[in-house]
Backbone of each chain as nested JSON, in Angstrom:
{
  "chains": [
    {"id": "A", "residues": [
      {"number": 1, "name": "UNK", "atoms": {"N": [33.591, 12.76, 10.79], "CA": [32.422, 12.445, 9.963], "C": [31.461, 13.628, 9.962]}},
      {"number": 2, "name": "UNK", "atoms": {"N": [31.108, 13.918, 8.747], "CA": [29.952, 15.4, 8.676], "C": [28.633, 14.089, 9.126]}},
      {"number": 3, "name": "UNK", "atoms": {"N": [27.653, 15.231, 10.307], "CA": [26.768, 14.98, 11.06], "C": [25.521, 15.92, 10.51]}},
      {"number": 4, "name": "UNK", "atoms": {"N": [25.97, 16.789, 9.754], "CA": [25.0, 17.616, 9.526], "C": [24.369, 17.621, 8.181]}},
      {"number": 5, "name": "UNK", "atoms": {"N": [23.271, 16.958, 8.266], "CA": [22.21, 16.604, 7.049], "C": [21.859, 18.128, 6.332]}},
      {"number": 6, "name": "UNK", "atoms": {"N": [22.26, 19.174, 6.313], "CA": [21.407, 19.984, 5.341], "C": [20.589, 21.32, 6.414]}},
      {"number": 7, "name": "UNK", "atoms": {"N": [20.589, 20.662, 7.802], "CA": [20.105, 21.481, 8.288], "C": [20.817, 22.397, 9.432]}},
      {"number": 8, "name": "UNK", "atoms": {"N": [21.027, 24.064, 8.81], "CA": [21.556, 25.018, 9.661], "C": [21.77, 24.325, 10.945]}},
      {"number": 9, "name": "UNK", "atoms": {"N": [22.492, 24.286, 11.98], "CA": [22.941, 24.42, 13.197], "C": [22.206, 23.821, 13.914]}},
      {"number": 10, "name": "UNK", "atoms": {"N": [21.884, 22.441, 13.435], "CA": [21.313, 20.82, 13.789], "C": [22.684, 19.89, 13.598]}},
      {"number": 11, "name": "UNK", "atoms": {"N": [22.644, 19.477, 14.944], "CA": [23.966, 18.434, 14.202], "C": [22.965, 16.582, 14.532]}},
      {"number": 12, "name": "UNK", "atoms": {"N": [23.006, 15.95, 13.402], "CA": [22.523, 14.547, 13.808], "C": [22.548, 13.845, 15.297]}},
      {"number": 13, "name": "UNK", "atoms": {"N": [21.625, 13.452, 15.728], "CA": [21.923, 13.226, 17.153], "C": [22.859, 11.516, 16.263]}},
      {"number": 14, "name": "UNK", "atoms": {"N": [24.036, 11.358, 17.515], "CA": [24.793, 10.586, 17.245], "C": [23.822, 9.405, 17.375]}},
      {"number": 15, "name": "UNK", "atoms": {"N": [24.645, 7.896, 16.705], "CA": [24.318, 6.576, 16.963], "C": [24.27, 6.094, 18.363]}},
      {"number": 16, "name": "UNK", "atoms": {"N": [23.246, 6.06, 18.908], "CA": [23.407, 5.393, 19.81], "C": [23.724, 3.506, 19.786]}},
      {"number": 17, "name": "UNK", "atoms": {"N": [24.165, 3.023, 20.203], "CA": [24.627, 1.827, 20.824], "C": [23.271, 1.108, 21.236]}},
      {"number": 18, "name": "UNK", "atoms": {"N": [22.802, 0.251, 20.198], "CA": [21.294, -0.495, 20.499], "C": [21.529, -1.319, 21.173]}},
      {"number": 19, "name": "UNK", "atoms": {"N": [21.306, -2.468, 22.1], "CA": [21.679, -3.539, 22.442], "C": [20.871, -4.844, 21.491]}},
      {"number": 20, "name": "UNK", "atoms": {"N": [21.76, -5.893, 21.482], "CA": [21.053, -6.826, 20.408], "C": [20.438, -7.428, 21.203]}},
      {"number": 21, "name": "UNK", "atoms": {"N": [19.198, -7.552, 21.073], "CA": [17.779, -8.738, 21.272], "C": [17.419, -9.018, 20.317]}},
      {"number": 22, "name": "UNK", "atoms": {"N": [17.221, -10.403, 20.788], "CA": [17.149, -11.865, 19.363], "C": [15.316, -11.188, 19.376]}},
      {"number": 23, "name": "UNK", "atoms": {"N": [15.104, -12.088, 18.382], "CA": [13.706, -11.723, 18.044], "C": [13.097, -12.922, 18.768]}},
      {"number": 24, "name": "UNK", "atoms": {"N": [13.491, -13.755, 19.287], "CA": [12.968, -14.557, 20.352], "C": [12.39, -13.847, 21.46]}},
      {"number": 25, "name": "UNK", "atoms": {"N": [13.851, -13.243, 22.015], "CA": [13.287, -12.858, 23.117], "C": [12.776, -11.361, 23.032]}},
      {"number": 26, "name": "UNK", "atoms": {"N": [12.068, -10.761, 22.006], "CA": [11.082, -9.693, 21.579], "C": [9.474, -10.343, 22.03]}},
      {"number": 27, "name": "UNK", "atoms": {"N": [10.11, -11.713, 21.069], "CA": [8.519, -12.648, 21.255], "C": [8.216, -12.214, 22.834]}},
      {"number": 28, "name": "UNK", "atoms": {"N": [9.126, -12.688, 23.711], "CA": [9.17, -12.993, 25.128], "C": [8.408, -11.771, 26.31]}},
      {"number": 29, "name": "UNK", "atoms": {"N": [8.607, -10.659, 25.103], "CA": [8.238, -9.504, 25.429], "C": [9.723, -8.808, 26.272]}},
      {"number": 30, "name": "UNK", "atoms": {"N": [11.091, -9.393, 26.335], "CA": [11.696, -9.075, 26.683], "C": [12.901, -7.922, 26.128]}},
      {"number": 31, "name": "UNK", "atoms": {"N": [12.15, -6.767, 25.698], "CA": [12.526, -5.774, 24.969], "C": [13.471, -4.868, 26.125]}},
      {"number": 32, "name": "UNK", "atoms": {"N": [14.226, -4.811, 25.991], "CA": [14.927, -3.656, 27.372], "C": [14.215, -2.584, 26.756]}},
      {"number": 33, "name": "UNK", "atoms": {"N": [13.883, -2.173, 26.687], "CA": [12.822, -0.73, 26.343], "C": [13.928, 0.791, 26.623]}},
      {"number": 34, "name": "UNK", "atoms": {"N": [13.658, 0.205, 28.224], "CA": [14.394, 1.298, 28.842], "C": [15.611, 1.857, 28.377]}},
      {"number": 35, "name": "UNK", "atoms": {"N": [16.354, 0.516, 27.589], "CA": [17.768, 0.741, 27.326], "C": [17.94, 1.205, 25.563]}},
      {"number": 36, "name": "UNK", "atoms": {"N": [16.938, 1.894, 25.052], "CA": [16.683, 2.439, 23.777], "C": [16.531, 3.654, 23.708]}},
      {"number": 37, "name": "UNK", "atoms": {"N": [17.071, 4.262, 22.494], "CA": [16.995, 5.659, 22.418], "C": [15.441, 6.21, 22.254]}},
      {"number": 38, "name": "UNK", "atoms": {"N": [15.182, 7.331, 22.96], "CA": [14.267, 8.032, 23.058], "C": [13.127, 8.384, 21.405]}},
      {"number": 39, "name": "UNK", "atoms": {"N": [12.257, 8.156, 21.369], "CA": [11.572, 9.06, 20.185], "C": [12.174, 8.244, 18.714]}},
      {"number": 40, "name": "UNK", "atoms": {"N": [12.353, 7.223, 18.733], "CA": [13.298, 6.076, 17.467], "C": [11.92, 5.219, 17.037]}},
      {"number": 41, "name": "UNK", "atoms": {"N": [11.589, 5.532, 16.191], "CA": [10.539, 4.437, 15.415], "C": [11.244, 3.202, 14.589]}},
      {"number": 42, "name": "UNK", "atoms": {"N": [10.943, 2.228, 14.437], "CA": [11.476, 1.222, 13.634], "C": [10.457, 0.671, 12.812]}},
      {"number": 43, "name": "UNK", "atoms": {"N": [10.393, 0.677, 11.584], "CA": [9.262, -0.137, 10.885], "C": [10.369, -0.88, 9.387]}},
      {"number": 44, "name": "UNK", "atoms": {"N": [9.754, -2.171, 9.657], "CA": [10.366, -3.496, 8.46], "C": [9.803, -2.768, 7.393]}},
      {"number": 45, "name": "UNK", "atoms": {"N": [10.734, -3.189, 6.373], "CA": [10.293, -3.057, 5.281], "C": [9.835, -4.451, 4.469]}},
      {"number": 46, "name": "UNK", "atoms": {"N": [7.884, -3.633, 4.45], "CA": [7.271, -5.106, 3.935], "C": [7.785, -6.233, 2.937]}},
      {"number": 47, "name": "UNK", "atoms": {"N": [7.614, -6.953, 3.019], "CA": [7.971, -8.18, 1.406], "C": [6.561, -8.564, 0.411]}},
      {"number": 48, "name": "UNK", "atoms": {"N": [6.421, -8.515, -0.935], "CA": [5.423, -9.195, -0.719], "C": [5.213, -10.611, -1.2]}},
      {"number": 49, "name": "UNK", "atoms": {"N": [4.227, -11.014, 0.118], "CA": [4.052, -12.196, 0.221], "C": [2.434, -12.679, -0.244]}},
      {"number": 50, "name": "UNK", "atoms": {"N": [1.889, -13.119, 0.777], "CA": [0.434, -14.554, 0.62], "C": [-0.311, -13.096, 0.953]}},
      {"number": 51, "name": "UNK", "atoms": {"N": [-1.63, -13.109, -0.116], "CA": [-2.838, -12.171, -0.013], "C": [-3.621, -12.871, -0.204]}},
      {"number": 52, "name": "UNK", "atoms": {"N": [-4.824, -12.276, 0.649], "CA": [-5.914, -12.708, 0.835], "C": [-6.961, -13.181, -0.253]}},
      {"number": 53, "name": "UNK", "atoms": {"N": [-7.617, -13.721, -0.64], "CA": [-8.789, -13.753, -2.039], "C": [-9.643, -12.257, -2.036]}},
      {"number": 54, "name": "UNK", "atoms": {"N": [-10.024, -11.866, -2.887], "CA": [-10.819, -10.43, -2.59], "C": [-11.738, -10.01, -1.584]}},
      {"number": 55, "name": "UNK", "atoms": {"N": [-12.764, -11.475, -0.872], "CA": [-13.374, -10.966, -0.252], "C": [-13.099, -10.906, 1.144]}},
      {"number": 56, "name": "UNK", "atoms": {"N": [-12.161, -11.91, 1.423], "CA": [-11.589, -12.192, 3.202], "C": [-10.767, -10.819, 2.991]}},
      {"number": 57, "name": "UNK", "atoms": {"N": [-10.028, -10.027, 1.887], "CA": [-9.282, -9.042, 2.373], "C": [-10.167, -7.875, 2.453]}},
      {"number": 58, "name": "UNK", "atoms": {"N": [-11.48, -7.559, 1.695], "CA": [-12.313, -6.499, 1.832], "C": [-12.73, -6.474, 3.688]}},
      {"number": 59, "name": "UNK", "atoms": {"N": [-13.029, -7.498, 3.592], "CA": [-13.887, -8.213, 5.404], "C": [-12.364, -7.858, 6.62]}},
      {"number": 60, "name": "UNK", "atoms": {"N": [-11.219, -8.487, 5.821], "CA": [-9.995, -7.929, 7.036], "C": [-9.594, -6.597, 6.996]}},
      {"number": 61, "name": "UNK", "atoms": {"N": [-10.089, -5.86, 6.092], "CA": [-8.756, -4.277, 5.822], "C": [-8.27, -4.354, 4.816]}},
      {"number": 62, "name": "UNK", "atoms": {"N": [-7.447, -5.407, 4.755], "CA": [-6.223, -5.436, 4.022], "C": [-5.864, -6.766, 3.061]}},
      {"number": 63, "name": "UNK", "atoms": {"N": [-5.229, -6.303, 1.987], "CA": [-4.851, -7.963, 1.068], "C": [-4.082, -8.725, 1.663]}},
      {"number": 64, "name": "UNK", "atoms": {"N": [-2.673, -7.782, 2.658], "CA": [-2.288, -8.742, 3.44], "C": [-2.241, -9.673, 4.489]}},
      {"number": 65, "name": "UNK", "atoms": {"N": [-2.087, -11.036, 4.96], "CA": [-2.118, -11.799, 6.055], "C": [-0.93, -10.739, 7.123]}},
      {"number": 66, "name": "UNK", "atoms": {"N": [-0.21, -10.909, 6.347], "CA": [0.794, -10.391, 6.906], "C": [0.53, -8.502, 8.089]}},
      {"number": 67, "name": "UNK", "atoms": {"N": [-0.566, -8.319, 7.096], "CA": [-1.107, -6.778, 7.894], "C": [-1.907, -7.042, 8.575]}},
      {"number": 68, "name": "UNK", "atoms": {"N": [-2.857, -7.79, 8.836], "CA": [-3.809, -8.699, 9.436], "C": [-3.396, -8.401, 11.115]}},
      {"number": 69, "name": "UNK", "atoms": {"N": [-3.283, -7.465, 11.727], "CA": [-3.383, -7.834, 13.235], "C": [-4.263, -6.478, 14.264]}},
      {"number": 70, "name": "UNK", "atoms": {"N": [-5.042, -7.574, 14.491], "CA": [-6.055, -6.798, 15.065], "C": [-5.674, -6.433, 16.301]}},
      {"number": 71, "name": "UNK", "atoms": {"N": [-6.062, -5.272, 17.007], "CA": [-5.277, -5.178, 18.195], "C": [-6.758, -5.216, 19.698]}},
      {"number": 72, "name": "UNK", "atoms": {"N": [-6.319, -6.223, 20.177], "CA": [-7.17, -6.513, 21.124], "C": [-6.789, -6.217, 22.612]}},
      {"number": 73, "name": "UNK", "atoms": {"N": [-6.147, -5.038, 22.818], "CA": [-6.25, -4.647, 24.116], "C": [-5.41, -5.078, 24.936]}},
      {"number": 74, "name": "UNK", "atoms": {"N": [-4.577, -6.094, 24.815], "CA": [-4.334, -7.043, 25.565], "C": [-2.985, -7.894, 24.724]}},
      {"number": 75, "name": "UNK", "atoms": {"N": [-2.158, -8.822, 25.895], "CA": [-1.107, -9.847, 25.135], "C": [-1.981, -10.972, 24.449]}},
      {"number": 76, "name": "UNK", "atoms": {"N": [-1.84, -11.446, 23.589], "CA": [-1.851, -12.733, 22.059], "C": [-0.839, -13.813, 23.011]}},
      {"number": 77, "name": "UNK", "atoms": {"N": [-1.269, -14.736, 22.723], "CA": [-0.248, -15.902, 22.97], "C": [-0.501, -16.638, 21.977]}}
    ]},
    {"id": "B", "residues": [
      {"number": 1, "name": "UNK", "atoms": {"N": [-30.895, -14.439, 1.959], "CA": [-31.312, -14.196, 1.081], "C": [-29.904, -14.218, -0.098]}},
      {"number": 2, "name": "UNK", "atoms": {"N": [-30.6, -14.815, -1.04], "CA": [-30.02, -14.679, -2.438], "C": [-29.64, -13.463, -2.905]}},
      {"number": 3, "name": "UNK", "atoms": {"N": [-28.309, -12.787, -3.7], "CA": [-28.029, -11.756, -4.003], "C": [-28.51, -11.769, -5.37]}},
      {"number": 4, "name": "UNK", "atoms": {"N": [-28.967, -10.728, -5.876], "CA": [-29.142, -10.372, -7.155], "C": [-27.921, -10.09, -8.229]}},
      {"number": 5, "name": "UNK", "atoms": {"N": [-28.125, -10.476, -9.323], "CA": [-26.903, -10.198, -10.166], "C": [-26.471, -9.101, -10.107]}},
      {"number": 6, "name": "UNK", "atoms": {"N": [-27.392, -8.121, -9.794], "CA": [-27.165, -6.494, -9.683], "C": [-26.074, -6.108, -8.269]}},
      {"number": 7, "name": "UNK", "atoms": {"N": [-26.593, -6.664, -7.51], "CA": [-25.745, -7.07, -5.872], "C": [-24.236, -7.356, -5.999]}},
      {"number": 8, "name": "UNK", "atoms": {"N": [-24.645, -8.691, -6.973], "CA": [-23.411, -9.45, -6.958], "C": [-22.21, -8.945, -7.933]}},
      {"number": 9, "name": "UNK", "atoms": {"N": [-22.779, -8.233, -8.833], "CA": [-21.665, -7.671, -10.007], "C": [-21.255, -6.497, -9.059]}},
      {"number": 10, "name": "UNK", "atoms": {"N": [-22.13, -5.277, -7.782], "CA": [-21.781, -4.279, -6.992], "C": [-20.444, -4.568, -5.96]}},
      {"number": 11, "name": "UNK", "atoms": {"N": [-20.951, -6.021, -5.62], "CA": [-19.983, -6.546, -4.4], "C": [-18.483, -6.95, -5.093]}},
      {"number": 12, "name": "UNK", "atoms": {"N": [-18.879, -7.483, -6.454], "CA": [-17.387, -7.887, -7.033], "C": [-16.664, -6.705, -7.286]}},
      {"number": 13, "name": "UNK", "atoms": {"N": [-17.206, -5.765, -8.022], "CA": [-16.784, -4.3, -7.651], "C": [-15.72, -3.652, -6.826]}},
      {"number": 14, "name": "UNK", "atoms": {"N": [-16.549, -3.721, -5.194], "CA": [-16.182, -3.447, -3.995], "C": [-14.797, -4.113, -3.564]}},
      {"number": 15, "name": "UNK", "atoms": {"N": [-14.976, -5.372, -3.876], "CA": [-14.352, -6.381, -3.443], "C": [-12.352, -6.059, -4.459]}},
      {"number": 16, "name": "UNK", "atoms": {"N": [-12.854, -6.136, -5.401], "CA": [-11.423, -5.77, -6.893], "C": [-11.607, -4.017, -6.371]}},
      {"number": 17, "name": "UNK", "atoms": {"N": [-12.535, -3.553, -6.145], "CA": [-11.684, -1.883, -5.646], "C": [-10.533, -1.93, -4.55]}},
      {"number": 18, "name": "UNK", "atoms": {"N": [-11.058, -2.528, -3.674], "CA": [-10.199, -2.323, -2.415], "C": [-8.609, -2.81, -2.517]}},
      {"number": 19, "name": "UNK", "atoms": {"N": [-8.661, -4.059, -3.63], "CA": [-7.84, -4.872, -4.108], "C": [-6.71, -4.245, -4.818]}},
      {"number": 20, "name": "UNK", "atoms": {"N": [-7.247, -3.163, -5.215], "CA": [-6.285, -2.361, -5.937], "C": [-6.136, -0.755, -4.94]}},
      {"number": 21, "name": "UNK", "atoms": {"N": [-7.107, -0.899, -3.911], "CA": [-6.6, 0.353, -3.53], "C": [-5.52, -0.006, -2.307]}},
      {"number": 22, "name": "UNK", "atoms": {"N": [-5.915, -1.258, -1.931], "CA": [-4.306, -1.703, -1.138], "C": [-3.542, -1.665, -1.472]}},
      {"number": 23, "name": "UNK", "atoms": {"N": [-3.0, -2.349, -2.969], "CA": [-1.682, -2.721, -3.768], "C": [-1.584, -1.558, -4.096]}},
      {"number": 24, "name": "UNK", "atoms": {"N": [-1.86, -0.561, -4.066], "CA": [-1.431, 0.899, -5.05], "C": [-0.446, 1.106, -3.623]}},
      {"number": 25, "name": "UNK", "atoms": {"N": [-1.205, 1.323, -2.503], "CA": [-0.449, 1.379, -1.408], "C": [0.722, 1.092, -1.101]}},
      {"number": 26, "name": "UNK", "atoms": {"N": [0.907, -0.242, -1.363], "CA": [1.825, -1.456, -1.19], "C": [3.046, -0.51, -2.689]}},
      {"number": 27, "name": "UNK", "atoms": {"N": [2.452, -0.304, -3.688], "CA": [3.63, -0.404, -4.755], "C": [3.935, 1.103, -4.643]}},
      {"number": 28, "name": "UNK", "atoms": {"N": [3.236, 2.456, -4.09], "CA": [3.632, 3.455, -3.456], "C": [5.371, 3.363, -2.67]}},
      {"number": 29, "name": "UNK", "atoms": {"N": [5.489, 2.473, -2.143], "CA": [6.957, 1.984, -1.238], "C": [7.975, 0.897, -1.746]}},
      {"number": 30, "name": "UNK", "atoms": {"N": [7.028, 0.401, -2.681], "CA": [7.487, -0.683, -3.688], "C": [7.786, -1.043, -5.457]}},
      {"number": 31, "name": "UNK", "atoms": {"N": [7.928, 0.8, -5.756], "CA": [7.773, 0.683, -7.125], "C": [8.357, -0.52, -7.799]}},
      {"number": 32, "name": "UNK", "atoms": {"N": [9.397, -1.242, -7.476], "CA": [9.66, -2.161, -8.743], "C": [9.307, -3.513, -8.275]}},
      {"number": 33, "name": "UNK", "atoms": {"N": [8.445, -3.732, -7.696], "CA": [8.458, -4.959, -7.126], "C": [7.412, -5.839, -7.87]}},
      {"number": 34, "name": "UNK", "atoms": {"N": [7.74, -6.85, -8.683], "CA": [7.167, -7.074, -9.933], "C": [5.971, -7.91, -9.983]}},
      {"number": 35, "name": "UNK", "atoms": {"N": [5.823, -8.95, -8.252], "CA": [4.913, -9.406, -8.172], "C": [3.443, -8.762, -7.799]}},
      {"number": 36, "name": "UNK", "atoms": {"N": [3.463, -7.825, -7.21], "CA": [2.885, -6.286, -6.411], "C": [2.192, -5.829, -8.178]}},
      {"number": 37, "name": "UNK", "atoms": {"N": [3.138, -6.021, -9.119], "CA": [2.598, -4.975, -10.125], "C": [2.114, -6.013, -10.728]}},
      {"number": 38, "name": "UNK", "atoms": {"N": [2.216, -7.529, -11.081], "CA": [1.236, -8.376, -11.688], "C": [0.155, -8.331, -11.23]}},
      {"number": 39, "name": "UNK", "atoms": {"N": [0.178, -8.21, -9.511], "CA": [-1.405, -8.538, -8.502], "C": [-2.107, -7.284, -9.146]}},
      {"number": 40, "name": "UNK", "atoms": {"N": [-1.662, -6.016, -8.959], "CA": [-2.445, -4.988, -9.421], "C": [-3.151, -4.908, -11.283]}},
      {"number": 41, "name": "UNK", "atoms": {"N": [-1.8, -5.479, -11.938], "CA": [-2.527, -5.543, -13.132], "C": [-3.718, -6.987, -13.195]}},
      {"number": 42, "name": "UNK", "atoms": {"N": [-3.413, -7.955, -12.795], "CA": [-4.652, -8.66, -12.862], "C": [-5.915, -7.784, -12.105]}},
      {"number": 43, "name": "UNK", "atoms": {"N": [-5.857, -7.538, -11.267], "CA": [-6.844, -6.574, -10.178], "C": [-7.251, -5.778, -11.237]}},
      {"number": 44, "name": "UNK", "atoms": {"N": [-6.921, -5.092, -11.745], "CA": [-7.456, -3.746, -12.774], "C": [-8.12, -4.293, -13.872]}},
      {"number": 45, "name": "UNK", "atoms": {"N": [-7.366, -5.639, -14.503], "CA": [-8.253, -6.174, -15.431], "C": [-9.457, -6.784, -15.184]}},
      {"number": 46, "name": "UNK", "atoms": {"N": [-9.412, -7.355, -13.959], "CA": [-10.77, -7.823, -13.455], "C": [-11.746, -6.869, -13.321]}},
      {"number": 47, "name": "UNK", "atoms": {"N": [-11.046, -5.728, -12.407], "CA": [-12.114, -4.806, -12.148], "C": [-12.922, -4.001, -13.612]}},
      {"number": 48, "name": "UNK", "atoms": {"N": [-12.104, -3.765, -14.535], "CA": [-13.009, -3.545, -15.769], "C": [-13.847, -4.202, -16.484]}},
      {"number": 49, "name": "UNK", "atoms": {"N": [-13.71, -5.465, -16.184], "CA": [-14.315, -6.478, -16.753], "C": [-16.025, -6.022, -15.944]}},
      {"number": 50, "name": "UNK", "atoms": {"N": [-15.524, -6.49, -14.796], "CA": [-16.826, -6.273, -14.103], "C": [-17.305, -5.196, -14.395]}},
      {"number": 51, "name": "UNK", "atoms": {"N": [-16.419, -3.707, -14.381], "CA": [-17.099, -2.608, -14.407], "C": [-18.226, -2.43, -15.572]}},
      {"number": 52, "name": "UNK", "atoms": {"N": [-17.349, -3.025, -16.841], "CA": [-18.147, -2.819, -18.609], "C": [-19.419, -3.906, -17.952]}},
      {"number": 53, "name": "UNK", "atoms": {"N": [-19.534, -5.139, -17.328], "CA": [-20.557, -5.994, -17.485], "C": [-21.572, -5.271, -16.484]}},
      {"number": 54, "name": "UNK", "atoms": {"N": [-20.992, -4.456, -15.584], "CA": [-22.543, -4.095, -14.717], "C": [-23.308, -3.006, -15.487]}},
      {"number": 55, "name": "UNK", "atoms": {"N": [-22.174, -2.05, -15.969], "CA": [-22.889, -0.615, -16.836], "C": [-23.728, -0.792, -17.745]}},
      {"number": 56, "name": "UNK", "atoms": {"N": [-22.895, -2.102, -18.543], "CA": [-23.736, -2.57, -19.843], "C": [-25.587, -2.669, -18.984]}},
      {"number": 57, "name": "UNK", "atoms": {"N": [-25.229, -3.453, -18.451], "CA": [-26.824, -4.206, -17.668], "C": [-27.477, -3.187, -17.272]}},
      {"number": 58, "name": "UNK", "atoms": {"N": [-27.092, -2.608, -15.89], "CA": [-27.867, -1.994, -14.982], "C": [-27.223, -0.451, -14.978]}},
      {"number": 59, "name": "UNK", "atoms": {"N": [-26.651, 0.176, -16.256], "CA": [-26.485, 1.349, -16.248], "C": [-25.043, 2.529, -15.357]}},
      {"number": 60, "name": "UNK", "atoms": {"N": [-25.113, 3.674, -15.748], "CA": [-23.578, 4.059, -15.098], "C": [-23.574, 4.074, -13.669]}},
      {"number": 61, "name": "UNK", "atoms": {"N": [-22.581, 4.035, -13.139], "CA": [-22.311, 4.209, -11.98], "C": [-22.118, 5.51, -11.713]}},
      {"number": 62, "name": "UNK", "atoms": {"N": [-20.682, 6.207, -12.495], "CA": [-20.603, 7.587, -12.881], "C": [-21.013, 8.158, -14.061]}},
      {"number": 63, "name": "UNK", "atoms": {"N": [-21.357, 9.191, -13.54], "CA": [-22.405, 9.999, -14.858], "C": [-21.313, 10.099, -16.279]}},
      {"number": 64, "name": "UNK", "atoms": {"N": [-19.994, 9.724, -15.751], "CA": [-18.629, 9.37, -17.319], "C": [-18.875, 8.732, -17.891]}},
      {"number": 65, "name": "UNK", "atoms": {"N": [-19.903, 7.365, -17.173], "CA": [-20.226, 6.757, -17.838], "C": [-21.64, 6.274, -18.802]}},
      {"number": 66, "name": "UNK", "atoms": {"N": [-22.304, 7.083, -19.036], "CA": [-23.366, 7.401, -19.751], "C": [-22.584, 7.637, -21.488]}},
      {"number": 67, "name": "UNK", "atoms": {"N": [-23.41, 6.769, -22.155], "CA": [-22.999, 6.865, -23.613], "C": [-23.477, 7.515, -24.358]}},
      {"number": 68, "name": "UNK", "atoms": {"N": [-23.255, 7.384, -25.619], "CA": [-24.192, 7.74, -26.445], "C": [-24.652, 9.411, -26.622]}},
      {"number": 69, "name": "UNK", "atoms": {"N": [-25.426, 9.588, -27.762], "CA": [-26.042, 10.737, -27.592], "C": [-27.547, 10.951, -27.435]}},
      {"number": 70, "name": "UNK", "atoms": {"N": [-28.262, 10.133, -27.536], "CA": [-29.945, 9.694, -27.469], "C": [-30.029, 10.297, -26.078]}},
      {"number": 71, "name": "UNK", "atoms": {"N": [-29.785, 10.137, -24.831], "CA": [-30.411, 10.377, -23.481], "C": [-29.538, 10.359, -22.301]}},
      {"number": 72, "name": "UNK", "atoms": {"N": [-29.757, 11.174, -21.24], "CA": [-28.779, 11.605, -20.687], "C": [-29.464, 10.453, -19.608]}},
      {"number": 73, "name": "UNK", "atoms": {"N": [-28.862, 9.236, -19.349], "CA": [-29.522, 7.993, -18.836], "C": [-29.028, 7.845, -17.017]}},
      {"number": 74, "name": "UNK", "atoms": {"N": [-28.044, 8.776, -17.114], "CA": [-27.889, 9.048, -15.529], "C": [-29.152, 9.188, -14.433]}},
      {"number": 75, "name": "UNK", "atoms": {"N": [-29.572, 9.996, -14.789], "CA": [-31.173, 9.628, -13.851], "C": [-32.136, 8.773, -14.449]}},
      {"number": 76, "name": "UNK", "atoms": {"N": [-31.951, 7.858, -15.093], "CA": [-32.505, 6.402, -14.949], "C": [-32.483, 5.851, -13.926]}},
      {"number": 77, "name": "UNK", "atoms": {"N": [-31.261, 5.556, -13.112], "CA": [-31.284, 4.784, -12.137], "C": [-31.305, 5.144, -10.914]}},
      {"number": 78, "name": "UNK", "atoms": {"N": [-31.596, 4.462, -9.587], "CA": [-32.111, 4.935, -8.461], "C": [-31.009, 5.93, -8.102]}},
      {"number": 79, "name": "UNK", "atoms": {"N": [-30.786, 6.932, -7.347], "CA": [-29.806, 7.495, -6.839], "C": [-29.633, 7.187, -5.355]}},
      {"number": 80, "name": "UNK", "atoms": {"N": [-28.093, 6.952, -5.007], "CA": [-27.505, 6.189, -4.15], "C": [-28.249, 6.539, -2.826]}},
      {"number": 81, "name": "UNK", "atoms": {"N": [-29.459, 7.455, -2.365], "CA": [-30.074, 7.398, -1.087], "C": [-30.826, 6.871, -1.112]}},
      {"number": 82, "name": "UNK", "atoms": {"N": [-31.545, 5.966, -2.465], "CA": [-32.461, 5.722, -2.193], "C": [-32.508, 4.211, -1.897]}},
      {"number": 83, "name": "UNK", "atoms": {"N": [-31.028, 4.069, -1.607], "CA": [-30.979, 2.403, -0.832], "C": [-31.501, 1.056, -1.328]}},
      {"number": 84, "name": "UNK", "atoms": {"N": [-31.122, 0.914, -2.998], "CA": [-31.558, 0.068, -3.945], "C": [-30.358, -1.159, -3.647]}},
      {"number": 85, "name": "UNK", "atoms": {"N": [-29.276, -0.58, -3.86], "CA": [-28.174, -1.766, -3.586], "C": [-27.936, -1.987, -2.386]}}
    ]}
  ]
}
């Protein structure tokens, strides 16, 4: 398999082998962390869904509920 | 305290700007996504609506928007330091 995207004498770092965690136990906070490749960002790709009326989204940031999370320092339960 | 129509046509403004400066965001990653482009076109139509009803009243916001050829009506109105809205 060609590994090399375009760039001179870079070869793709291979696939690593993710382990599957349910999104349950993400909730759980039970992410093996440790057992993930280094420097790997993951971001969903949004849907769109339920927005806010104009003024609760001016007052939150954002039109979405869905973007809506404030980060308080701390675990949410 | 009660907002003034002047307030209240500024805040609806504010309120349909942001509205569309999210969804531009949103359809930036989402060009065809058709509900994204209804929200924004209602959003844009609102926001002009409001925009023509405040200018008409209480004058331009941007100096683009000054009409006419009689008077250059941009400094008619307070300028934004002087903390009217």
């Amino acid at each position: 398999m060609e590994m090399n995207n375009g760039m001179p004498g870079y070869a793709c770092v291979p696939a690593v082998e993710v382990p599957d965690v349910s999104a349950a136990a993400m909730t759980r906070g039970e992410t093996p962390l440790d057992q993930l490749p280094l420097a790997m960002a993951y971001v969903p790709m949004q849907k769109f869904g339920e927005t806010y009326d104009g003024l609760r989204a001016l007052e939150r940031g954002t039109i979405f509920p869905d973007l809506d999370l404030p980060f308080c320092g701390r675990g949410v339960k | 305290m009660a907002m003034t129509e002047q307030q209240n046509l500024m805040r609806r403004l504010q309120v349909q700007s942001f509205a569309i400066d999210d969804i531009k965001l949103f359809l930036d990653t989402h060009p065809n996504d058709r509900l994204a482009m209804e929200y924004y076109q209602k959003y844009r139509h609102l926001r002009e609506q409001t925009m023509n009803n405040y200018v008409k009243q209480f004058g331009p916001i941007t100096p683009d928007q000054v009409e006419g050829t009689d008077r250059w009506t941009w400094i008619d109105t307070p300028w934004p330091w002087e903390g009217v809205l």
